[in-house]
Backbone as JSON, one array per atom type, in Angstrom:
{
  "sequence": "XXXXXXXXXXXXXXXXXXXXXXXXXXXXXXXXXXXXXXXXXXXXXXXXXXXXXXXXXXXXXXXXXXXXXXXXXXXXXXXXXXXXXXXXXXXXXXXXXXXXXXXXXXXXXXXXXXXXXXXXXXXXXXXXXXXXXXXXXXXXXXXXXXXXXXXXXXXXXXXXXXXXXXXXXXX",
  "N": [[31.89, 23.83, 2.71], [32.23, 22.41, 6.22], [34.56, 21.05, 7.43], [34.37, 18.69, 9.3], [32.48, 17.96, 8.38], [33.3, 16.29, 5.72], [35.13, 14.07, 6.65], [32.86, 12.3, 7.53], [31.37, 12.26, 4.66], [32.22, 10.86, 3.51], [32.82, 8.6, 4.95], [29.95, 7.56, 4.43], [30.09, 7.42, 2.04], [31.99, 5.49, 0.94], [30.98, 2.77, 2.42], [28.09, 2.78, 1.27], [29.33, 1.82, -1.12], [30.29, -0.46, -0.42], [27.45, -2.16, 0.13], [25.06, -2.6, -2.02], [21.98, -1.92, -3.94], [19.61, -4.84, -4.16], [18.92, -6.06, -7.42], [16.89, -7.85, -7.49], [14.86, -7.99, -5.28], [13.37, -5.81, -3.05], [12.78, -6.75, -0.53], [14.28, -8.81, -0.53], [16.79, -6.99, 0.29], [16.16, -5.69, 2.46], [15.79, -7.61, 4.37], [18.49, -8.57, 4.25], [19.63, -5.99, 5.44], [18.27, -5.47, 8.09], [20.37, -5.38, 10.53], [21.84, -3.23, 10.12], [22.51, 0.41, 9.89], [23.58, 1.78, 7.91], [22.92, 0.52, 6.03], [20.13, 0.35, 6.16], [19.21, 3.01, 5.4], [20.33, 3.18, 2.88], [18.39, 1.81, 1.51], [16.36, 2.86, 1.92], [16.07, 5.2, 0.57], [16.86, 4.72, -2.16], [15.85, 4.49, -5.71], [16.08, 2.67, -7.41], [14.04, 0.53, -6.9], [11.19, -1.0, -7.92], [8.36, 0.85, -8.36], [5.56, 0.25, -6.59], [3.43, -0.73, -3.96], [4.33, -2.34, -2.09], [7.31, -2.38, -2.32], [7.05, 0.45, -1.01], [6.25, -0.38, 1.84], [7.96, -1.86, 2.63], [10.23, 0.25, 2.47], [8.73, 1.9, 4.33], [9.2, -0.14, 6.64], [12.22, 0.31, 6.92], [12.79, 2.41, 7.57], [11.19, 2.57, 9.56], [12.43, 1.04, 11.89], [14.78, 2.07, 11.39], [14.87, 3.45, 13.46], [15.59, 2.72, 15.42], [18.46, 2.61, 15.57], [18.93, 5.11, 16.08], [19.86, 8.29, 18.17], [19.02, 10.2, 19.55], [15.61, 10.84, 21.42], [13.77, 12.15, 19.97], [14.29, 12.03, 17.27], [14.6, 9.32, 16.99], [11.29, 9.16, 17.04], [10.45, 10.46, 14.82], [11.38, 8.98, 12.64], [10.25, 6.64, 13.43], [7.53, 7.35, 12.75], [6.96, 8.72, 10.33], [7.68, 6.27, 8.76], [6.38, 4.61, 9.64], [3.79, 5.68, 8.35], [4.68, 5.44, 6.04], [3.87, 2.53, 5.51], [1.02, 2.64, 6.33], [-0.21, 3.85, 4.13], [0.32, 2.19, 1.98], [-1.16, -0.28, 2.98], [-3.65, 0.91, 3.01], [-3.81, 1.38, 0.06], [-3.43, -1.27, -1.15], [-5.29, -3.66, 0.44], [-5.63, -6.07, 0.37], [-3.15, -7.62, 0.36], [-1.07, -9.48, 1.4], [1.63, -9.7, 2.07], [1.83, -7.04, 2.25], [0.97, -6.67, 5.07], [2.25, -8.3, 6.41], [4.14, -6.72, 7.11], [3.5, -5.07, 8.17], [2.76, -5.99, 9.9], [5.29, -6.96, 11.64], [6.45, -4.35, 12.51], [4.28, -3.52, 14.4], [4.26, -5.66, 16.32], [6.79, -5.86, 17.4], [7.36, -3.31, 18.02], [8.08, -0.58, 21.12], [5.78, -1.03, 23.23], [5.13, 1.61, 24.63], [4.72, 3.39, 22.1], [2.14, 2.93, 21.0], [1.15, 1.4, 18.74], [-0.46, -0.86, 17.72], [-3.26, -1.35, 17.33], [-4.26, -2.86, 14.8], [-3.2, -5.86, 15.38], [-4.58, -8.53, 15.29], [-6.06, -7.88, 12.63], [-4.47, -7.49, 10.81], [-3.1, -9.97, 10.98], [-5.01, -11.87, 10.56], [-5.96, -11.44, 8.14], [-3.31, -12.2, 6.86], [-3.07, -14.22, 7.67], [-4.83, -15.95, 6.17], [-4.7, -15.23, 2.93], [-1.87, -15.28, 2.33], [-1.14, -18.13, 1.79], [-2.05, -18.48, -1.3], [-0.42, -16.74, -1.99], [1.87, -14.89, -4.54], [4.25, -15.44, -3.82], [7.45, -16.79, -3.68], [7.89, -20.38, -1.69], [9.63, -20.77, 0.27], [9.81, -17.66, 0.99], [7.54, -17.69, 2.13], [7.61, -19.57, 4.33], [9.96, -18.01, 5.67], [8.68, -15.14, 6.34], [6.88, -16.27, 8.22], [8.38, -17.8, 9.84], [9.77, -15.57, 11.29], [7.36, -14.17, 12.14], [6.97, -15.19, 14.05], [8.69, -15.54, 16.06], [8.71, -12.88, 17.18], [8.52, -10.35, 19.44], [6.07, -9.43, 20.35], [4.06, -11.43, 19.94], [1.36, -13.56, 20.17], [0.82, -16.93, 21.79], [-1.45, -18.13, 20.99], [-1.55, -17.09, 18.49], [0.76, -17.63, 17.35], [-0.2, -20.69, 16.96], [-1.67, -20.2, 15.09], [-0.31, -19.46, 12.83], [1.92, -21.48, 12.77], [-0.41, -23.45, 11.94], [-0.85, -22.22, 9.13], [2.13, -22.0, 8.17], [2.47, -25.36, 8.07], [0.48, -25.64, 6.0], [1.67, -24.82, 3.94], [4.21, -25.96, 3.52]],
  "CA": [[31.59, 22.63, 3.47], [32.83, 22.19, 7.16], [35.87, 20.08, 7.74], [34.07, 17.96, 9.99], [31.57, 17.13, 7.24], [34.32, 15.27, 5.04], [35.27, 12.2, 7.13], [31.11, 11.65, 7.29], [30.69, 12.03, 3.7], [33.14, 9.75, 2.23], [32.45, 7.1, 5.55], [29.39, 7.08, 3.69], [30.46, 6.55, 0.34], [32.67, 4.01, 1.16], [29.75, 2.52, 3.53], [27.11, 2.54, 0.61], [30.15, 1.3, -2.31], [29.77, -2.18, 0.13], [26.5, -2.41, 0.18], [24.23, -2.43, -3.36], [20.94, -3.09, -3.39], [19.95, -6.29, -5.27], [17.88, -6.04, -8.03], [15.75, -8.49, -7.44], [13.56, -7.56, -4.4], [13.46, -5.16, -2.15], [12.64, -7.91, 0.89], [15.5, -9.62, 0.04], [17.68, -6.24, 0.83], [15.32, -5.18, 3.81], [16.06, -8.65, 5.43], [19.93, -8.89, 4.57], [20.15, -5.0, 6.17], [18.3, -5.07, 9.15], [20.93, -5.11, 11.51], [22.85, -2.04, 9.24], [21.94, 1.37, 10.03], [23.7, 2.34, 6.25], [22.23, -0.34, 4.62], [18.67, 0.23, 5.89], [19.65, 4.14, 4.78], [20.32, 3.04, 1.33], [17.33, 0.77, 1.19], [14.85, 4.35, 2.12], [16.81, 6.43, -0.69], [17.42, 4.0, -3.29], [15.33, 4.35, -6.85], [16.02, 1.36, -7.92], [13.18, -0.7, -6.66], [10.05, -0.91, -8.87], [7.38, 1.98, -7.81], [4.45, -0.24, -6.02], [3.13, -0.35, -2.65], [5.3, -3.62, -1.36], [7.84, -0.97, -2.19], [6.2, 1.29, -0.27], [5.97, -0.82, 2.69], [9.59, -2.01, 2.77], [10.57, 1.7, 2.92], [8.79, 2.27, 5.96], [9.64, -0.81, 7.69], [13.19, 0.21, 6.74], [12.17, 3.85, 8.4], [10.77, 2.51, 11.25], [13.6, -0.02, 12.1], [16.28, 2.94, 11.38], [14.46, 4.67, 15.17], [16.57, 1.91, 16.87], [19.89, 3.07, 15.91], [18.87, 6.87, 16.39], [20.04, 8.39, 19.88], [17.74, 11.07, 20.14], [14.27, 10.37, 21.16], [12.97, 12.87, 18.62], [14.69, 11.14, 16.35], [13.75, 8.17, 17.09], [10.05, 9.05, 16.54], [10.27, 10.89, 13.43], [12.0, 8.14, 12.01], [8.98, 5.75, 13.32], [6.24, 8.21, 12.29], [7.46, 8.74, 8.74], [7.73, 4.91, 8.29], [4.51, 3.93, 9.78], [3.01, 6.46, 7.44], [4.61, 4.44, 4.24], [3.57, 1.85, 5.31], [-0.61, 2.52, 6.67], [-0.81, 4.23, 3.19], [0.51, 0.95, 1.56], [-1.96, -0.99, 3.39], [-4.86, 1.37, 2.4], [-3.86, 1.05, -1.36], [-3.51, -2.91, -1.08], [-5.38, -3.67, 1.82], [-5.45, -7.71, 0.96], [-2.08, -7.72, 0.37], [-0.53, -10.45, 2.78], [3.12, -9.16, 2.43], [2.43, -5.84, 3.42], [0.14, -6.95, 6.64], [3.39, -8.66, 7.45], [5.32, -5.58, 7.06], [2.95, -4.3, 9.57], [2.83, -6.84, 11.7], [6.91, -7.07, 12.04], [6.38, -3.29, 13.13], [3.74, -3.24, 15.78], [4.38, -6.63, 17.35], [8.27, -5.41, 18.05], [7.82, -1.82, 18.37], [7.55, -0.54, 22.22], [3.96, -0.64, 23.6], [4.96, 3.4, 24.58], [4.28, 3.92, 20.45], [0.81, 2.58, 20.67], [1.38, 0.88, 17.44], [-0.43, -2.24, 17.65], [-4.44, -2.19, 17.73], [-4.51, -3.82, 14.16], [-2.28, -7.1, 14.86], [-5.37, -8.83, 15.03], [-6.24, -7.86, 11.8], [-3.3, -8.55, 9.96], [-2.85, -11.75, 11.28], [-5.96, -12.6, 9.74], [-5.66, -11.12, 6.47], [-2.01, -12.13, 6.38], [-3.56, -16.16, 7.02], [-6.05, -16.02, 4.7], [-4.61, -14.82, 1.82], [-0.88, -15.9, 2.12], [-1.24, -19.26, 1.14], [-2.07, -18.36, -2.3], [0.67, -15.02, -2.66], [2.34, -15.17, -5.92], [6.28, -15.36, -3.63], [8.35, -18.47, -3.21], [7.45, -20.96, -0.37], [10.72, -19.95, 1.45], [9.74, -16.74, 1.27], [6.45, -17.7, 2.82], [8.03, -19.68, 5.29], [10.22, -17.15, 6.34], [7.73, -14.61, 7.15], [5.67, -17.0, 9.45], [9.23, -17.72, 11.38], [10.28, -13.93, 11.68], [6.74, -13.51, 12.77], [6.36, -16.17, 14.99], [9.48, -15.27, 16.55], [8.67, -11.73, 17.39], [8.22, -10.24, 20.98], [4.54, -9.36, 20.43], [3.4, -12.61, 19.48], [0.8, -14.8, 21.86], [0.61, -18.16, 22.0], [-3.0, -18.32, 20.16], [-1.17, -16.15, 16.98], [1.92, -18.88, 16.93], [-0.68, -21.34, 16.23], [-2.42, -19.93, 13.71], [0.73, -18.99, 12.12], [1.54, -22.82, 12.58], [-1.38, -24.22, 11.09], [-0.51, -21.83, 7.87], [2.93, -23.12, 7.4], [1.89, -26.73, 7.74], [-0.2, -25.63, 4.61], [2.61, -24.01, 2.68], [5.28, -27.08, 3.12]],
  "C": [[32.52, 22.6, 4.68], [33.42, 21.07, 6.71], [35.34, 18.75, 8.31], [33.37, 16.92, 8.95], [31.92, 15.76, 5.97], [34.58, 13.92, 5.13], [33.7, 11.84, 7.33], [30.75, 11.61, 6.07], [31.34, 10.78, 3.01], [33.27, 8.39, 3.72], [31.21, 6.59, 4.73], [29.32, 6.95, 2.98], [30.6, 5.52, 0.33], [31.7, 2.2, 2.08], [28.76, 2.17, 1.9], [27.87, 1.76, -0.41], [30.28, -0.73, -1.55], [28.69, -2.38, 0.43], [25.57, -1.77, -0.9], [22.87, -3.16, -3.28], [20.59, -4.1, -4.44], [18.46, -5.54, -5.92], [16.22, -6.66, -8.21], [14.32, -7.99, -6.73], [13.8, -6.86, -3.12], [13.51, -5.81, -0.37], [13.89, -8.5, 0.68], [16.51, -8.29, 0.46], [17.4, -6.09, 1.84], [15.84, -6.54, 4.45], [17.75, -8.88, 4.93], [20.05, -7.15, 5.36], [19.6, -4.78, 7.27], [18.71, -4.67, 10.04], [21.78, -3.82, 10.99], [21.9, -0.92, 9.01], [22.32, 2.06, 8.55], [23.14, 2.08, 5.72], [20.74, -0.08, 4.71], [18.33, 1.88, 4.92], [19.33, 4.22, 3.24], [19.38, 2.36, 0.8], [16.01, 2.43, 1.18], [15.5, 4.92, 0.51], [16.77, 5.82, -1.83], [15.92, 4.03, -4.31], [15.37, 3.41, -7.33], [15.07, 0.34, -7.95], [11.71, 0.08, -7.61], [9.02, -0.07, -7.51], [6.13, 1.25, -7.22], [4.16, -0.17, -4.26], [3.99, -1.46, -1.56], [6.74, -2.8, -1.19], [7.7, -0.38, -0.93], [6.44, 0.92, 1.03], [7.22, -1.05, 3.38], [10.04, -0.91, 3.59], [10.47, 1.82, 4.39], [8.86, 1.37, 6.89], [11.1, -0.43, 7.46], [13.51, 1.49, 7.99], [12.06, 3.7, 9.79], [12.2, 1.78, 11.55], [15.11, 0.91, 12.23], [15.92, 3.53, 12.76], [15.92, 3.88, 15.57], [17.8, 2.07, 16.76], [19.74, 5.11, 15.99], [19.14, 7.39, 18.39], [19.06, 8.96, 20.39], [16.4, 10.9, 19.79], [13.69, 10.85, 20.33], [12.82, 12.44, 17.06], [14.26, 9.66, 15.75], [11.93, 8.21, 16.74], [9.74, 9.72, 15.58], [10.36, 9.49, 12.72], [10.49, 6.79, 11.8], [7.71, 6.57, 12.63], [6.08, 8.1, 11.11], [7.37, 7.0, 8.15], [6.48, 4.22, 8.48], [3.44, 4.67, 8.78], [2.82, 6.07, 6.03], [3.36, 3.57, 4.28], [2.0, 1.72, 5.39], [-0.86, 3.03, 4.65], [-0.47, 3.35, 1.63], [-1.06, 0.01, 2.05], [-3.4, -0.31, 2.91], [-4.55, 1.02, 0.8], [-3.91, -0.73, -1.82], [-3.6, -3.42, -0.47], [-5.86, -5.49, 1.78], [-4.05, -8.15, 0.61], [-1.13, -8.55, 1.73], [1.05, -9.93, 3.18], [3.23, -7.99, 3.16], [1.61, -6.05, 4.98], [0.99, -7.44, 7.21], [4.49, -8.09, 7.52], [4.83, -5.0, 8.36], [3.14, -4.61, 10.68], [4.23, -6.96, 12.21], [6.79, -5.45, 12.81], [5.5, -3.19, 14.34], [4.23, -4.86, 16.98], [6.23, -6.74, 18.07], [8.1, -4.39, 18.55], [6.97, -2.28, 19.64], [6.1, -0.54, 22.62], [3.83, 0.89, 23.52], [4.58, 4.01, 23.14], [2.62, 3.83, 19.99], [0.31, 2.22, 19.39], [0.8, -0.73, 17.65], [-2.15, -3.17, 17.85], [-5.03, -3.27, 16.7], [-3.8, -4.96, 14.03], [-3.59, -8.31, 14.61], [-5.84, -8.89, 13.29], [-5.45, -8.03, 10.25], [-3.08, -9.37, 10.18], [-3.66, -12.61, 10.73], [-5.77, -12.75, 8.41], [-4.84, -12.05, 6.13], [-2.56, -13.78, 6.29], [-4.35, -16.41, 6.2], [-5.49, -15.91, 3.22], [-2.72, -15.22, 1.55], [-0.31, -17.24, 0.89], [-1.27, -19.64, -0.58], [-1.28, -16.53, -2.86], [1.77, -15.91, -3.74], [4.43, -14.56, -5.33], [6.53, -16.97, -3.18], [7.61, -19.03, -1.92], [8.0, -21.1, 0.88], [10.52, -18.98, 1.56], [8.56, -16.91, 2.58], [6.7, -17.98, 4.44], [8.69, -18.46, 5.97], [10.07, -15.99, 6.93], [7.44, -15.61, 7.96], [6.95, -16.79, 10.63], [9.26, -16.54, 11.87], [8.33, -13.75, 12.32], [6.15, -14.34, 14.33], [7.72, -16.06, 16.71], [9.66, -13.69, 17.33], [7.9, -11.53, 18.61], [6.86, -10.07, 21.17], [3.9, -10.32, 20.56], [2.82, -13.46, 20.76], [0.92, -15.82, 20.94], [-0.59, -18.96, 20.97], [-2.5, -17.91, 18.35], [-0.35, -17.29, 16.28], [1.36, -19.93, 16.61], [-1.39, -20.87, 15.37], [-1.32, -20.07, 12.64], [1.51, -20.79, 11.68], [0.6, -23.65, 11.29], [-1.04, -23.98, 9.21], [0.71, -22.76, 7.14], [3.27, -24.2, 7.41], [1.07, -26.73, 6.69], [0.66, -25.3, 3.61], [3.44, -25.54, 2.54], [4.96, -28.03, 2.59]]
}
């Protein structure tokens, strides 16, 4: 093992030994590590989370989301490629699934236009109102999708009310 390799393996020990992922739910790790290029790291790698497609979805929003601390552009679009890939083949296996349509939608309505990631927001936005309302997660959870999506650079004006109208149905 190079020398060099040393102080990088044991930053990331020490790096992953503060940050565990919670048992509970994979969303709740994915939204406390966003801003943590380790933590989203240990969120892709980690066994721990139950084998389903919400799973699944997490992952590659965790994937995609790791481009933005990558330097090199190549990098950067592996990283998105691989993650958008969890996640479309999430969405084909549980394609009324409201959580993961808003896994999606957190990915195309941020990511750059240059990715061309973004002709189904339309269609998750629908799904995701339709079928929300009655998803079997908390009503803070619910809420806090709508904000995070209502809050996101993609988002028109026409979407923020819809998104509206929903959680005036949830509260």
């Amino acid at each position: 093992m190079k020398k060099r390799a040393i102080p990088f393996i044991v930053s990331i020990g020490l790096t992953l030994l503060s940050f565990t992922v919670n048992s509970n739910h994979i969303r709740d790790d994915f939204h406390d590590a966003v801003e943590s290029e380790c933590k989203l790291q240990t969120i892709i790698v980690s066994k721990t989370y139950p084998n389903n497609q919400v799973t699944k979805a997490y992952k590659g929003l965790a994937t995609c989301t790791s481009a933005e601390f990558a330097t090199w552009p190549t990098t950067k679009w592996k990283y998105f490629t691989d993650g958008k890939a969890l996640i479309e083949e999430s969405i084909k296996s549980a394609p009324q699934n409201p959580e993961i349509r808003y896994v999606r939608l957190m990915v195309q309505l941020n990511a750059p236009a240059l990715v061309g990631y973004s002709s189904e927001i339309d269609e998750d936005l629908k799904i995701f109102v339709q079928y929300i309302g009655d998803y079997a997660v908390d009503a803070d959870w619910k809420t806090s999708f709508i904000k995070n999506l209502k809050t996101s650079d993609g988002i028109s004006a026409t979407q923020i009310a819809q998104l509206t109208t929903v959680q005036t149905n949830i509260n």
